[in-house]
Structure formats: structure tokens, C-alpha cells
C-alpha positions in Angstrom: 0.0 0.0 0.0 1.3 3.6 -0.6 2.1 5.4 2.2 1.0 9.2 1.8 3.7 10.6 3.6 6.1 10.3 0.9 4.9 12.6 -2.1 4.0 14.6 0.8 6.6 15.4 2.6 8.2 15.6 -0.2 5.3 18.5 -1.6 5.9 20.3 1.7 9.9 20.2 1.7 9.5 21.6 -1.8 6.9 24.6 -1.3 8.7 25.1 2.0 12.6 25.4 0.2 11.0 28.0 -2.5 9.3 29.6 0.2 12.4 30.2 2.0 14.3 31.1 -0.9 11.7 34.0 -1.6 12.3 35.2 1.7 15.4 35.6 1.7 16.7 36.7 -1.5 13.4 39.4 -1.7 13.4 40.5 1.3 12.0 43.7 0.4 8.8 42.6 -0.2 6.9 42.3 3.0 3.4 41.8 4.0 0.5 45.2 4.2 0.3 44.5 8.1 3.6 43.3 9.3 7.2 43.8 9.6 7.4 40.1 9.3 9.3 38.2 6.8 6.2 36.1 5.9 8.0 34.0 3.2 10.4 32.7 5.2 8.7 32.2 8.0 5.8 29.9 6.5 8.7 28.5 4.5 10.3 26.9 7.0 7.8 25.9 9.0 6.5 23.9 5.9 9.8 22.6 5.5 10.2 21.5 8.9 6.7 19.9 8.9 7.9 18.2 5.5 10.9 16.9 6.7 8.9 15.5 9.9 6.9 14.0 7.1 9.8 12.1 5.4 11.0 11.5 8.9 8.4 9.2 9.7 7.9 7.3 6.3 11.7 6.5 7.0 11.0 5.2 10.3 8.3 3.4 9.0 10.3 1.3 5.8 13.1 0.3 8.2 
């Protein structure tokens, strides 16, 4: 059976590495409301939850 957490994790570490990479290399552009570097912040926290992801489909196989 497919396990689910593969493609995505994989989806999140994705989105969350282009996230990132948008918040730090245009920094400039920040949200209306904030002085918060949106981008990378929802970046790496989809990373992290994407690596958690492939984390525990590893844990799973072995």
C-alpha cells in the first residue's frame, strides 16, 4: 500500500525550500500589516513539517 507521507513530505519540503528562498533573496517585499518576513517564515515551517513528514515514512520502511 502507498504510504502518503512520501509525495508529501516531499510536496511540503518543496513549497517550503522555495518559500524560503523567496524570503530571503526578496526580502523587500513584505506583507500590508507586518514587519514580518512572511516568506520565510511559513517557509520553514512547511519545511520542517515536510521533513517530519519524510522523517516518519523513514522510520516506518526500516
Amino acid at each position: 500500500m502507498l504510504d502518503l507521507r512520501i509525495p508529501t513530505g516531499l510536496f511540503f519540503a518543496a513549497t517550503g525550500i522555495i518559500l524560503s528562498a523567496m524570503g530571503v533573496f526578496a526580502s523587500s517585499a513584505r506583507a500590508a500589516l507586518s514587519d514580518a518576513n512572511v516568506n520565510l517564515y511559513s517557509g520553514l515551517s512547511m519545511l520542517l513539517f515536510g521533513a517530519f513528514l519524510l522523517l516518519l515514512a523513514y522510520r516506518k520502511r526500516s
